[in-house]
ZAPA-55409 format. One record per residue (C-alpha): residue in three letters; chain; x negated, y negated, z. Coordinates in steps of 0.2 Angstrom, whole numbers. Each point is the difference from the previous one (the first is absolute). Example, Ala and Ser with C-alpha at 12.3 -4.5 7.8 and 13.67 -1.06 7.14 Angstrom:
<atoms>
- type,mol,x,y,z
- Ala,A,-62,22,39;
- Ser,A,-6,-17,-3;
</atoms>
This chain:
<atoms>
- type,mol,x,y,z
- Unk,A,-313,-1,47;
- Unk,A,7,-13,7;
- Unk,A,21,-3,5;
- Unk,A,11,7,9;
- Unk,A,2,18,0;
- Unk,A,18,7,-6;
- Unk,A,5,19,6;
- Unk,A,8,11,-13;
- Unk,A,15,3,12;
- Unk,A,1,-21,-3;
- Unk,A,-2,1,-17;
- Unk,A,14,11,-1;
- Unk,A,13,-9,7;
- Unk,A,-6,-16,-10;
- Unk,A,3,11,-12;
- Unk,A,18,7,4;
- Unk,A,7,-19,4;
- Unk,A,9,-8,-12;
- Unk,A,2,-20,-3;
- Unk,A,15,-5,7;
- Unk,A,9,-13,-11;
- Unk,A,6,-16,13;
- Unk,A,18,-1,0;
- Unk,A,6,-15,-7;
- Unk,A,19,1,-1;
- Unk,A,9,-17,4;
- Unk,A,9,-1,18;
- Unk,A,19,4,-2;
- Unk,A,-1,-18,7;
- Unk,A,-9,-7,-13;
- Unk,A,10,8,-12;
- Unk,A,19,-5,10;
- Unk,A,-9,-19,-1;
- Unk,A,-3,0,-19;
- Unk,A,18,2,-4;
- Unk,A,13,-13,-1;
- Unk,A,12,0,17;
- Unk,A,16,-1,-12;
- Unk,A,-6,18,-4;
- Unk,A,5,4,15;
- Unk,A,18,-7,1;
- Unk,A,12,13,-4;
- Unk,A,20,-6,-8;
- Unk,A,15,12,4;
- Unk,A,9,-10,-13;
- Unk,A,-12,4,-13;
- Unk,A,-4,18,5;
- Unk,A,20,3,0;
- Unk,A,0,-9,-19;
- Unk,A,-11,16,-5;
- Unk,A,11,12,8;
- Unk,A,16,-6,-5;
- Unk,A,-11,0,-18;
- Unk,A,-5,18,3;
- Unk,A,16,4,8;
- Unk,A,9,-7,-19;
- Unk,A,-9,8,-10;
- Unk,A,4,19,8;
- Unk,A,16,-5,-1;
- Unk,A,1,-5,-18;
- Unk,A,-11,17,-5;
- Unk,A,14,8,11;
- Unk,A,16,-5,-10;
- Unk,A,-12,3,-17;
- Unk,A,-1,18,6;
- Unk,A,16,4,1;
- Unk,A,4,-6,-16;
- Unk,A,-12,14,-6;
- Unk,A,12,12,-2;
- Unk,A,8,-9,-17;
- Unk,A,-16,2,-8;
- Unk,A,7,12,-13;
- Unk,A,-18,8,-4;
- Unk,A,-9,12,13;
- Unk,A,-18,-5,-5;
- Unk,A,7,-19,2;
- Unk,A,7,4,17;
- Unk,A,-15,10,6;
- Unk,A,-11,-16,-6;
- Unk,A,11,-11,12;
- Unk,A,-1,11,14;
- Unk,A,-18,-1,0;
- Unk,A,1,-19,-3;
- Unk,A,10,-2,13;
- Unk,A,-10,14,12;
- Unk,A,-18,-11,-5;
- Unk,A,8,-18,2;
- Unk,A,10,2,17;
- Unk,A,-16,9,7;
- Unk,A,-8,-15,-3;
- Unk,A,13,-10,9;
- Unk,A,2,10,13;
- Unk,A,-21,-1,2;
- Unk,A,1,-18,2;
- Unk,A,16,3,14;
- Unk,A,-12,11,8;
- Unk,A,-14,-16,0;
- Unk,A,12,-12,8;
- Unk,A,5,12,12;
- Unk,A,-20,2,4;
- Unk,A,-5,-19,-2;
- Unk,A,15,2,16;
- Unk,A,-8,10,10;
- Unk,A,-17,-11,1;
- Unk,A,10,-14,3;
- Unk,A,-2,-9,-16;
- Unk,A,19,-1,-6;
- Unk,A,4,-12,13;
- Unk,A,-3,-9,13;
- Unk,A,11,10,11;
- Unk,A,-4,17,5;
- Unk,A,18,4,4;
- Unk,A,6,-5,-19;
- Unk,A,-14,9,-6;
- Unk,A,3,19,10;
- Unk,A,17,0,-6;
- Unk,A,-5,-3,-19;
- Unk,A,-11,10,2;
- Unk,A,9,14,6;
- Unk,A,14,-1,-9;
- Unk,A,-11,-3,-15;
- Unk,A,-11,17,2;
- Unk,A,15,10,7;
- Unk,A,8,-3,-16;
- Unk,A,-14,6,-7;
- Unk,A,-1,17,12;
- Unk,A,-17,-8,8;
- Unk,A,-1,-2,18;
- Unk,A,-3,-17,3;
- Unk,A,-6,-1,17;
- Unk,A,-9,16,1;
- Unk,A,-10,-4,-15;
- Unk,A,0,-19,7;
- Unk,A,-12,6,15;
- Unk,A,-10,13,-10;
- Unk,A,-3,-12,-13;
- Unk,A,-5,-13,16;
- Unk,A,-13,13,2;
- Unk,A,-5,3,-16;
- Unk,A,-3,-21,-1;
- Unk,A,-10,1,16;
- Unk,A,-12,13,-5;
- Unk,A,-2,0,-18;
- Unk,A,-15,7,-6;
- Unk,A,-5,9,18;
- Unk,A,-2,18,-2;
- Unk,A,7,6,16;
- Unk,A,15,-15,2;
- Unk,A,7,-3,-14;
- Unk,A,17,8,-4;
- Unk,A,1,2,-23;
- Unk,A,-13,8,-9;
- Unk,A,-14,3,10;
- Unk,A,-15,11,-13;
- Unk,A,-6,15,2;
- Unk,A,-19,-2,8;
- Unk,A,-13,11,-9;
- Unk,A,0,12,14;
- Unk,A,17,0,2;
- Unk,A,4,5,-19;
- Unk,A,-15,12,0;
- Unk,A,6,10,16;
- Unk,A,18,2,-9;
- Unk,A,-10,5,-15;
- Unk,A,-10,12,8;
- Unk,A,-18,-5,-7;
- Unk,A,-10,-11,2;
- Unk,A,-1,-20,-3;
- Unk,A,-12,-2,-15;
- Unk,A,12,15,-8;
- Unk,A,14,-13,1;
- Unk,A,-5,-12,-14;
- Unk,A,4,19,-12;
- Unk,A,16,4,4;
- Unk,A,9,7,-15;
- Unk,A,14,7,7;
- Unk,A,12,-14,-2;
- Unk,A,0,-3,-18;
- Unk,A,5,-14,-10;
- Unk,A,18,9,1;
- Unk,A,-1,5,18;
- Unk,A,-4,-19,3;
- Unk,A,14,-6,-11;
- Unk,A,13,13,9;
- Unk,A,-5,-5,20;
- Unk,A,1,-19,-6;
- Unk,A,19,3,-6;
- Unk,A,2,10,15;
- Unk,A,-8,-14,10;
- Unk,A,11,-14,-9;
- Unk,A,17,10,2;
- Unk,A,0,4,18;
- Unk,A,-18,-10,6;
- Unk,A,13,-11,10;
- Unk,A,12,14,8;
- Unk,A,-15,11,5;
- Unk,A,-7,-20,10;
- Unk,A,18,-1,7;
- Unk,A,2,19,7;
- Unk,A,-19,5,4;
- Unk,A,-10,-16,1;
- Unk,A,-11,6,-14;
- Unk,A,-18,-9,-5;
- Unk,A,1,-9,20;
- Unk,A,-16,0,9;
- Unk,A,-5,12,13;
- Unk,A,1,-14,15;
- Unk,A,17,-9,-7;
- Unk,A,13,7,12;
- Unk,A,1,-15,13;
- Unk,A,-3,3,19;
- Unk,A,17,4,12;
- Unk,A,9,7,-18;
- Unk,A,14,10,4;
- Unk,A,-4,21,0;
- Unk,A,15,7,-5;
- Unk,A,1,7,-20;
- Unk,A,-11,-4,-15;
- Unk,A,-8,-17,-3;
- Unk,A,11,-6,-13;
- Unk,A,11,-16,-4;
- Unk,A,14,9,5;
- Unk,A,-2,8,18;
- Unk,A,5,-14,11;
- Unk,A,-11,8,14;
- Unk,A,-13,6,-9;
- Unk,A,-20,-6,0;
- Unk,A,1,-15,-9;
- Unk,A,9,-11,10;
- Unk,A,-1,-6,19;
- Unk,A,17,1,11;
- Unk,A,4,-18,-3;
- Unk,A,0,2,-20;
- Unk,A,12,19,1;
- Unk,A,16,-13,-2;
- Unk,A,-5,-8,-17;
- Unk,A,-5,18,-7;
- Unk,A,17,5,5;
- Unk,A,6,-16,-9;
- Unk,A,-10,3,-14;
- Unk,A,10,18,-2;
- Unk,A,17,-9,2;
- Unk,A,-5,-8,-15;
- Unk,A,-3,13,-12;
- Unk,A,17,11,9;
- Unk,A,10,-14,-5;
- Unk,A,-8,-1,-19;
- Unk,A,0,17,-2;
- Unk,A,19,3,5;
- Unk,A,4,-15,-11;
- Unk,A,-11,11,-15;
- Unk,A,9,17,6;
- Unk,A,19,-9,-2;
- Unk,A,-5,-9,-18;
- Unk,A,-2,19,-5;
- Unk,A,15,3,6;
- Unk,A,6,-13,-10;
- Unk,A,-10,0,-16;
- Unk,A,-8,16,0;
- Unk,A,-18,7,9;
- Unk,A,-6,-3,-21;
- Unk,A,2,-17,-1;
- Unk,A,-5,-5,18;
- Unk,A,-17,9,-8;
- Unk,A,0,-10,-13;
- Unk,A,6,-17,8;
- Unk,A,-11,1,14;
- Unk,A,-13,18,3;
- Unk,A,-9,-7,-15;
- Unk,A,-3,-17,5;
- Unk,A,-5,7,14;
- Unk,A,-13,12,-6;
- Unk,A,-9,-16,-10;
- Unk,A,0,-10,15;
- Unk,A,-9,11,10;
- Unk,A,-13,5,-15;
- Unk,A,-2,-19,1;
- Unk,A,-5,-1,18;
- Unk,A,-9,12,-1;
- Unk,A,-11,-5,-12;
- Unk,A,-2,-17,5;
- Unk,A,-3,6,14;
- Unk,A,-15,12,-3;
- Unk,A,-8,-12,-11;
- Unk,A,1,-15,11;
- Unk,A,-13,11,10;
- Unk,A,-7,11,-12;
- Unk,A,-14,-6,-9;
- Unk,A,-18,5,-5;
- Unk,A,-6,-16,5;
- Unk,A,10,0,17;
- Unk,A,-9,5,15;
- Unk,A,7,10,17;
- Unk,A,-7,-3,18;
- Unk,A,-4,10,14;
- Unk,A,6,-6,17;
- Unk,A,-18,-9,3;
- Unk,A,0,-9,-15;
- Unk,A,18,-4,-2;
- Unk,A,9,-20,1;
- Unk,A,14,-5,-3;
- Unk,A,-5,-12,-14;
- Unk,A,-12,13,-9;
- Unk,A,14,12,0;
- Unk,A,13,-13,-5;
- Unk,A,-14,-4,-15;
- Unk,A,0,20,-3;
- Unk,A,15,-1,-12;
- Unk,A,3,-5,-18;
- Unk,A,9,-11,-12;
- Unk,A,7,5,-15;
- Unk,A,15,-1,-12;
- Unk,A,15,6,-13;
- Unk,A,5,-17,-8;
- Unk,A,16,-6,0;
- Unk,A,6,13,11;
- Unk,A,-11,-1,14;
- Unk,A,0,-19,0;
- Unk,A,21,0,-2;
- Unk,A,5,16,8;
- Unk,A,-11,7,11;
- Unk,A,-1,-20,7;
- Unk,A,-20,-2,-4;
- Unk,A,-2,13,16;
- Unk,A,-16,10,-13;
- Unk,A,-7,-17,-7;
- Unk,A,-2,-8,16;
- Unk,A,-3,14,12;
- Unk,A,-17,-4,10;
- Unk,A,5,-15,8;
- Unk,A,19,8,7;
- Unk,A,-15,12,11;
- Unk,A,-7,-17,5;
- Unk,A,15,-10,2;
- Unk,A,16,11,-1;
- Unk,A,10,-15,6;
- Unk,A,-2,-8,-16;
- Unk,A,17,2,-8;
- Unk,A,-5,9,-19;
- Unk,A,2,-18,-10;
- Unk,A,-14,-9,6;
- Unk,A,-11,15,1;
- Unk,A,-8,-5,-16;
- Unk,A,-4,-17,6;
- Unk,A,-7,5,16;
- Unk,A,-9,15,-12;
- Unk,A,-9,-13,-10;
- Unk,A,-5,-10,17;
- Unk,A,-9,16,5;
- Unk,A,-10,7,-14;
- Unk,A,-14,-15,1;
- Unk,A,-5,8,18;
- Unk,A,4,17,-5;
- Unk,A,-12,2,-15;
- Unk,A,-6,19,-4;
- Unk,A,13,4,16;
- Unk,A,13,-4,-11;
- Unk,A,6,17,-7;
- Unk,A,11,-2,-16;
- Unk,A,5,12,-14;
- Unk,A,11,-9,-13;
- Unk,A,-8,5,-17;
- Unk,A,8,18,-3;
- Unk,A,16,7,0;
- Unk,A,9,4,16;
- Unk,A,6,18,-4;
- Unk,A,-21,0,-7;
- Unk,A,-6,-4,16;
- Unk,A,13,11,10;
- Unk,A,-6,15,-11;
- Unk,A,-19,-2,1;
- Unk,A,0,-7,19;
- Unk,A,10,16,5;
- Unk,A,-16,10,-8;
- Unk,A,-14,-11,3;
- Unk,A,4,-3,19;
- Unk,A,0,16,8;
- Unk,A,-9,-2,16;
- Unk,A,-14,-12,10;
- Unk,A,-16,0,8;
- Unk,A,-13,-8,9;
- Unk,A,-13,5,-11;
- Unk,A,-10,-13,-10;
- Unk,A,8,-14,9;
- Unk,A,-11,-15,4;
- Unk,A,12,-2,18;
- Unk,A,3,9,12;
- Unk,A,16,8,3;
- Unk,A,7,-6,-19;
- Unk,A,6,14,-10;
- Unk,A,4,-1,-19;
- Unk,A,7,11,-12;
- Unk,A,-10,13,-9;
- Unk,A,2,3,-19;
- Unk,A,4,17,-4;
- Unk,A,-8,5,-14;
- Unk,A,16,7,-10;
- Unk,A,4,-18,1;
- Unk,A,-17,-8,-7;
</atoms>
């Protein structure tokens, strides 16, 4: 027999490789070359117009709310409250956005304008602007990494089968968290997702603290010398806590005023749906089946970027919420682009982006917050044509 002779061991390994797929995800260069330059041009006059706007509208729900009380028929009054509650949520979401598109850079052309909107913008709003403004600096920096970056890193197969207790290819028959165990931790994960982020760091990676971070008292947003931030940024956490002593002694002397019932009312409930907002957009901007996670070897900045989603809510993402959901991919490319020319730079991307494109816009938001909270429980590396690229694993309760 003629040839060349081929070992088993040989044969084996032949065997155990698997095709490697090329990567052929556009340069961020290319990508930063295919969008108009005027894309990049950000107004402080127009990015104030939109806050004045937002700043109008609580405002004018304000005064409606305290016309409430005429409403002769409790049922009536009850519906208003939750009118109002729903509505200034909303509002105070958008407030929020402005206050983020701040701390990129992208209200204005002066960082100096844009810290002190920003701060006062999210103090008003009991967030801790420049605390959050550095973590969420890290989260931009190392979206998608599995070790880096800082909001909703997955479980790995291992790591979920270790807390478990069994072993990995048990994991796809989990029937412990039932439909309503599932439906009772996304509440719970929507009521106080963002206050646990704020106080513990929660869903960070294992290798996001920075190097030279302070080592006195928990890793929090709140612990000016704590591990998340270096010597030089202790000042602005401790500015970032003036800020919500100042609004939280302005809320403590309105109940003095009006009563601890109706500062509820006016202001704990708007509050509670503009955190449920955040943190849904949030999770699914980089929750998705389709939405890959990278180990430090096979992790870019541009495929990481590319690891997040587009989506919408209609009227009230696009006039509320400022078009943050709809537009969200190229803010991780470009967050400089101020949010109302991410649409046009949006559509300047997507010829190069192709299949890299991830968007989700043909169900219902609350749909796809229900089912991605139950489909997208943790990653792996199995199956995966790359290496070092992990993707969600379909549970089967969820099939």
């Amino acid at each position: 027999m003629s040839g060349t002779t081929v070992t088993v061991a040989e044969l084996h390994n032949r065997k155990a490789e698997k095709p490697v797929q090329k990567d052929d995800t556009p340069t961020l260069k290319e990508l930063k070359d295919a969008i108009p330059k005027h894309c990049f041009e950000s107004s402080a006059v127009t990015s104030l117009l939109y806050l004045a706007r937002d700043i109008l509208y609580c405002a004018i729900l304000t005064v409606a709310a305290f016309q409430i009380h005429l409403i002769p028929s409790l049922p009536l009054r009850v519906l208003a409250w939750i009118t109002y509650g729903f509505f200034q949520g909303c509002v105070g979401t958008g407030m929020w956005i402005l206050a983020h598109e701040c701390g990129h850079g992208a209200f204005s052309p002066n960082q100096s304008l844009n810290d002190f909107v920003g701060w006062a913008t999210h103090s008003f709003l009991m967030v801790p602007y420049f605390s959050w403004k550095i973590t969420h600096a890290r989260h931009h920096r190392y979206t998608g990494h599995m070790d880096k970056d800082t909001v909703y890193v997955p479980w790995t197969d291992e790591e979920l089968a270790s807390k478990k207790n069994m072993r990995i290819e048990q994991l796809k028959h989990l029937t412990e968290e039932t439909p309503i165990v599932s439906l009772m931790q996304l509440i719970g994960h929507q009521l106080v997702g963002w206050q646990i982020y704020l106080f513990l760091n929660a869903t960070a990676g294992k290798k996001s603290l920075p190097e030279g971070g302070g080592r006195m008292g928990p890793a929090n947003h709140f612990n000016p010398l704590g591990p998340l931030w270096s010597r030089s940024q202790q000042i602005y956490i401790a500015l970032s806590d003036l800020g919500l002593l100042i609004m939280g002694s302005v809320l403590y002397y309105a109940s003095t005023k009006i009563g601890v019932w109706n500062v509820a009312l006016l202001y704990v409930v708007p509050y509670l749906w503009v955190h449920h907002w955040l943190i849904a957009i949030t999770y699914l901007q980089h929750t998705h089946p389709d939405v890959p996670h990278y180990t430090a070897e096979a992790w870019t900045y541009t495929k990481g970027a590319l690891a997040t989603v587009d989506r919408t809510i209609g009227f009230i993402g696009r006039h509320f919420f400022h078009e943050i959901i709809d537009y969200h991919v190229v803010h991780h490319l470009f967050s400089r682009i101020p949010f109302y020319k991410a649409e046009e730079a949006t559509w300047a991307i997507q010829p190069l982006l192709g299949e890299k494109y991830v968007e989700s816009k043909d169900e219902s938001f609350l749909y796809s917050l229900m089912t991605t909270f139950r489909k997208c429980i943790y990653v792996s590396s199995k199956g995966s044509s790359q290496p070092g690229v992990l993707h969600f694993v379909k549970s089967e309760k969820a099939q």
